[in-house]
N, C-alpha and C positions, 0 to 999 in steps of 0.2 A: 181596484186591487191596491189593497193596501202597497207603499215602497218600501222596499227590501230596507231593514234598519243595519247600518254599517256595522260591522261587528266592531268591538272597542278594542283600540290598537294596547298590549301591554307598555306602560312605562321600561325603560329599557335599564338593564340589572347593572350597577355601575362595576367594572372589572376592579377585583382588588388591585390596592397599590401596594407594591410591593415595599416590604421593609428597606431604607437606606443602607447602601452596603458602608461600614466605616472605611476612610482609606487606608491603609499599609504606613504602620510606624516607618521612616526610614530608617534602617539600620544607622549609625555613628561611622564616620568614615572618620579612618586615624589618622593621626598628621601626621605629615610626611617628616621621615627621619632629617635633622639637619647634616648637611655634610657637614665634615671639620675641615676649622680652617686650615691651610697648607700651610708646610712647617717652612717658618721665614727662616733665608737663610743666616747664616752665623753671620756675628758682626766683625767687621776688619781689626786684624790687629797689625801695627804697625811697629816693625822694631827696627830696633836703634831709634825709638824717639820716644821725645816726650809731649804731654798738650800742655797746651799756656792759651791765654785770653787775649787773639792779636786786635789788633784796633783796625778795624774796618770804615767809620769816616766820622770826623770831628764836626760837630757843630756849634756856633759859637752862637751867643746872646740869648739863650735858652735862659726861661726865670725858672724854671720849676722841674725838682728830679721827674714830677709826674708827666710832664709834655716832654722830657728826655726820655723817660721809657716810650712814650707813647710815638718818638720820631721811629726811635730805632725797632721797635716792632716793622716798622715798612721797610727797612734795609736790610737788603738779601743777605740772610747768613746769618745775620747777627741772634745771638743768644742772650748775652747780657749788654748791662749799660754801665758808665758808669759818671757823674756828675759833681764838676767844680764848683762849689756856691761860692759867689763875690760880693759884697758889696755893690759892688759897679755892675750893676746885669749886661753890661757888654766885655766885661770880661768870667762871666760865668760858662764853663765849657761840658758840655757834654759829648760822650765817646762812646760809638758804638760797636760792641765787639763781638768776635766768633770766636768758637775753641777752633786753636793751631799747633801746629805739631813743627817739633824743634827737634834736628838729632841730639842722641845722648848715646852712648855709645852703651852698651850691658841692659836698657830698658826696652819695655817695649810696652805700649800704648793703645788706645782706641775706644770706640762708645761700647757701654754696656752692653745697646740694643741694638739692634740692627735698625735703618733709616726708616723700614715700611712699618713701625712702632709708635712713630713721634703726628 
């Protein structure tokens, strides 16, 4: 008796692949509104005075007005400078000074801006 011949197995049908799906543009998210800034308050006025450049601290044997500016930038307060050239570089003097306020009687004085400006 002839053996039974195996029947032949089909190749198996490959399942489609499906198309990629594209992902989702994000939408644009808007930037966020800025707050404004808070309104600084008003700057001091000062009456009955007037400002004047007082002298805040003297330093002597300085050679150069640029190393006199560059003292008085480190001294609290000080706004400007102002500098003796000599001959003699020990007696060259530089002065470092703030705006100050002097009575005057009928004026009245003070910064344009207010301090949280500078």
């Amino acid at each position: 008796v002839p053996a039974p011949v195996p029947a032949p197995i089909p190749a198996p049908i490959p399942a489609p692949v499906p198309a990629p799906i594209p992902a989702p543009i994000p939408a644009p998210v808007p930037a966020p509104v800025p707050t404004p800034m808070p309104t600084p308050p008003p700057a001091p006025i000062y009456k009955n005075k007037v400002t004047y450049l007082e002298d805040l601290r003297e330093i002597r044997k300085v050679k150069t007005a640029e190393l006199c500016q560059k003292n008085c930038s480190a001294v609290f307060g000080a706004t400007h400078f102002k500098w003796k050239w000599n001959k003699k570089v020990g007696k060259r003097i530089c002065t470092c000074q703030g705006v100050g306020y002097k009575k005057k009687k009928d004026f009245s004085a003070g910064p344009i801006l207010s301090i949280t400006h500078f």
